[in-house]
C-alpha positions in Angstrom: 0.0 0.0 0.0 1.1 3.6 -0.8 1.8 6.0 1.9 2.8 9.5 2.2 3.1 11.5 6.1 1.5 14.9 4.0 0.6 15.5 0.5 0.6 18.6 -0.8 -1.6 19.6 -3.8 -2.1 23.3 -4.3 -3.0 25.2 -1.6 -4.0 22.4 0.4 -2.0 20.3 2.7 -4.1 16.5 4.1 -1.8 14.9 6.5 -2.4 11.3 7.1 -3.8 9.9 10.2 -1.3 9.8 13.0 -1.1 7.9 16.2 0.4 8.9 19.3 3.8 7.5 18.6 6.7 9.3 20.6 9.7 9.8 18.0 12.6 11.2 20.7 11.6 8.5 22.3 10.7 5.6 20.1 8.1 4.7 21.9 4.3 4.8 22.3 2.9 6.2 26.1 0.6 4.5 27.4 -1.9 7.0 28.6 -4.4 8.5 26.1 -3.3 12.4 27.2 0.2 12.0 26.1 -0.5 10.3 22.9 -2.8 12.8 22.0 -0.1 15.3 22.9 2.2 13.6 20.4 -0.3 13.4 17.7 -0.3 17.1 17.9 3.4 17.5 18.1 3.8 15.6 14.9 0.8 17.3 13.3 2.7 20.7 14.0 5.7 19.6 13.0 4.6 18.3 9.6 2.7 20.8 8.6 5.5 23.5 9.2 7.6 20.9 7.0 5.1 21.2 4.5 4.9 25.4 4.9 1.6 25.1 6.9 0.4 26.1 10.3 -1.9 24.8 12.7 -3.7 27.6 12.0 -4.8 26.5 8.5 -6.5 23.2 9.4 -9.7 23.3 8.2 -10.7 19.5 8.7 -10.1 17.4 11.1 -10.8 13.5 12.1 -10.7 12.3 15.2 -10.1 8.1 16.2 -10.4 7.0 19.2 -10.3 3.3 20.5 -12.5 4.1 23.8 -15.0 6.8 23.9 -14.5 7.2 28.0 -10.9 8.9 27.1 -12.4 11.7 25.2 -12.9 13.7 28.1 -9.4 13.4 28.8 -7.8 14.8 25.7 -10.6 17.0 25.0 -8.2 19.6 26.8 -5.5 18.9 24.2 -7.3 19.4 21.6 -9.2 22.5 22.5 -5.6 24.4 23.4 -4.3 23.3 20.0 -7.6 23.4 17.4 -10.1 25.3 19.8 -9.2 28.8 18.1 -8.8 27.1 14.7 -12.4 25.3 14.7 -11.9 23.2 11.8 -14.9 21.0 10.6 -14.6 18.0 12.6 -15.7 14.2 12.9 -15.2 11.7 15.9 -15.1 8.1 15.4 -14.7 5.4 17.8 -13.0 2.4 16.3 -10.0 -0.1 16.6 -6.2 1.2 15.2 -3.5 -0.8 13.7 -2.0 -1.8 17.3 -3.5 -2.3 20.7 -1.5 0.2 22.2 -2.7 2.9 20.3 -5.0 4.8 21.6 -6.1 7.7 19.6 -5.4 8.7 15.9 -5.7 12.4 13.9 -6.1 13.1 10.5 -6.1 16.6 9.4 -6.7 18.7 6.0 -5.2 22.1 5.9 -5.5 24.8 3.6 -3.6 27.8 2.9 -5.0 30.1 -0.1 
C-alpha cells in the first residue's frame, strides 16, 4: 500500500492519520493524554515541514479506541484546534496496534 506522512496539492495540505507515537523517544505512552499530545506534536511539525500552520486546518478526524478517554484529551485538543475550529468528525474504532489509543487526520488549507 502507498503512503505519504503529508501530501501537498495546491494550496491544500491533508496529512495522514497519526497515532500517538513518541519519535525522541521511540516509543508509544501509554496514557491517552500524552498520545494525543504527540499526535499534535507531529501534526505541528509536519505541517510547518510542509509550509503550513496549525492555523490552517480546516478538517479534522478524530479516532479513538474508547469513547470514555475523550474527556481526557478533550483539553488537548481544545488548546491546539479550539481557536482554529476546523470542521470536525469523531469516530470510535479499533487502530492498527493495541497500544494505540487515539489517531488524527487533518486537511489544511492555505490560499
Amino acid at each position: 500500500m502507498g503512503y505519504s506522512r503529508a501530501v501537498v496539492k495546491g494550496g491544500w495540505c491533508f496529512v495522514s492519520g497519526v497515532t500517538g507515537y513518541d519519535f525522541a523517544t521511540m516509543t508509544m505512552p501509554s496514557d491517552p493524554v500524552d498520545q494525543t499530545r504527540n499526535c499534535v506534536a507531529t501534526i505541528g511539525e509536519v505541517l510547518r515541514e510542509a509550509g503550513f500552520t496549525l492555523a490552517d486546518v480546516v478538517r479534522v478526524t478524530y479516532i479513538l479506541t474508547d469513547l470514555d478517554d475523550l474527556d481526557a484529551v478533550r483539553p488537548v485538543l481544545r488548546a491546539t484546534l479550539g481557536e482554529v475550529r476546523p470542521a470536525a468528525t469523531l469516530l470510535v474504532a479499533g487502530l492498527a496496534r493495541p497500544e494505540m489509543k487515539i489517531e488524527i487526520e487533518v486537511t489544511a488549507f492555505r490560499g
